[in-house]
C-alpha positions in Angstrom: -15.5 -60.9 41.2 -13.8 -63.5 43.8 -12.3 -61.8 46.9 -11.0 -63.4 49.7 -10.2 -61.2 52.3 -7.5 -62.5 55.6 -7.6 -60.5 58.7 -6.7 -61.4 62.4 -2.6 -61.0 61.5 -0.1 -59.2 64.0 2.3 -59.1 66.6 2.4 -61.6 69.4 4.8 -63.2 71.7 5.7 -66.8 71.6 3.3 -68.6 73.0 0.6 -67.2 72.5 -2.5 -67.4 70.3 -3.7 -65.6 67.4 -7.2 -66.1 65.4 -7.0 -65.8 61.9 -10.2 -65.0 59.3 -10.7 -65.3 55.5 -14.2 -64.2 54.2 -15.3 -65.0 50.7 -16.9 -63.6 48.0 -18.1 -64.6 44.7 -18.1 -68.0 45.1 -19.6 -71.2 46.1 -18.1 -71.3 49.7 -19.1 -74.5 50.9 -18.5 -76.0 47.7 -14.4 -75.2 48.3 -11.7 -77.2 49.5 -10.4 -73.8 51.7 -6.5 -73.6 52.7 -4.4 -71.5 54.8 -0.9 -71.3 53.4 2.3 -69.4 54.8 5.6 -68.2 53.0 8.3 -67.1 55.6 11.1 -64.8 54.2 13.4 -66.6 51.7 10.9 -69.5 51.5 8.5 -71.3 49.3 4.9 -70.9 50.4 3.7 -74.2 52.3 0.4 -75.5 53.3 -0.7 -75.3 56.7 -3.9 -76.7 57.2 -6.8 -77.3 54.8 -10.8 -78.3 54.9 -12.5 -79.7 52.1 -16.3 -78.8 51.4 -17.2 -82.3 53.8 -15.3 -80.8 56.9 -12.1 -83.2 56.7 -9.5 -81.3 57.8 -5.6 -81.1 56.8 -2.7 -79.9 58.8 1.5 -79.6 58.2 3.5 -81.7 60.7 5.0 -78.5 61.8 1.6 -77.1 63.5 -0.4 -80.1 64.5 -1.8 -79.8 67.5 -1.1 -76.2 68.0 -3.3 -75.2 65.1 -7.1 -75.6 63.9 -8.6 -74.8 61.1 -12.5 -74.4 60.4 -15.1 -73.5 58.1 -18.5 -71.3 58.7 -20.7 -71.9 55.6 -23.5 -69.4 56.2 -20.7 -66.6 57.2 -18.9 -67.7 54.2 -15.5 -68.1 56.4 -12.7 -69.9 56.7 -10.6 -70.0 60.5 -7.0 -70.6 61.3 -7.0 -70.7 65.1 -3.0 -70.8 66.4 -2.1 -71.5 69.6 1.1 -72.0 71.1 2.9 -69.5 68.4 6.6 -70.3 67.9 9.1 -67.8 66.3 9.0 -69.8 63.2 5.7 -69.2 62.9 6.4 -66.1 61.2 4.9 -65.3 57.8 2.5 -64.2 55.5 -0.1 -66.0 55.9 -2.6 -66.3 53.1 -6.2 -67.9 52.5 -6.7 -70.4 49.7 -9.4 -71.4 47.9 -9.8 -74.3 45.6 -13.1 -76.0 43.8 -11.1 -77.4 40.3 -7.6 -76.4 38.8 -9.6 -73.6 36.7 -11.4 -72.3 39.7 -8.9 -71.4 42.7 -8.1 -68.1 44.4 -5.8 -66.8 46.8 -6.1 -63.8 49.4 -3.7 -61.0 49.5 -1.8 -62.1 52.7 -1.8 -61.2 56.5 1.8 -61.1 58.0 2.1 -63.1 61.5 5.0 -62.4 63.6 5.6 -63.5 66.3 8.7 -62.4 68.8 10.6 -64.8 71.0 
């Protein structure tokens, strides 16, 4: 059974810096393209950032250079570290992960708000 569990969501002002986590189970990790996605209220979910299985990485105009993602193979992780949070920022923010069309997953969300 694939899970993909998010943590590290909450409250923060703008500003400032929040770390989120995605751990997987049941499948190949380091075999995944992994992806952090968002969908604000009254919008379509959007990629944020992405790292493929070689460690390229992938990011949304909106957050480059305020946001990293990265990958920890033997933890079987995936990061989204976001610094310098803006307002619009705000969402549910969900891990992705993807080895073929047949063979993706998606976490069950962690909601990031952040207050101006």
């Amino acid at each position: 059974q694939v899970q993909l569990v998010e943590s590290g969501g909450g409250l923060v002002q703008a500003g400032g810096s929040l770390r989120l986590s995605c751990a997987a189970s049941g499948i190949i990790f380091s075999a995944n393209t992994m992806a952090w996605y968002r969908q604000a209220r009254g919008k379509q979910r959007e990629l944020v950032a992405a790292i493929t299985s070689g460690g390229a990485t992938n990011y949304a105009d909106s957050v480059k250079g305020r946001f990293t993602v990265s990958r920890d193979n033997a933890k079987n992780t995936v990061y989204l570290q976001m610094d310098s949070l803006k307002p619009e920022d705000t969402a549910v923010y969900y891990c992705h992960a993807y080895l073929a069309p047949w063979a993706n997953y998606w976490g069950q969300g962690t909601q990031v708000t952040v207050s101006s």
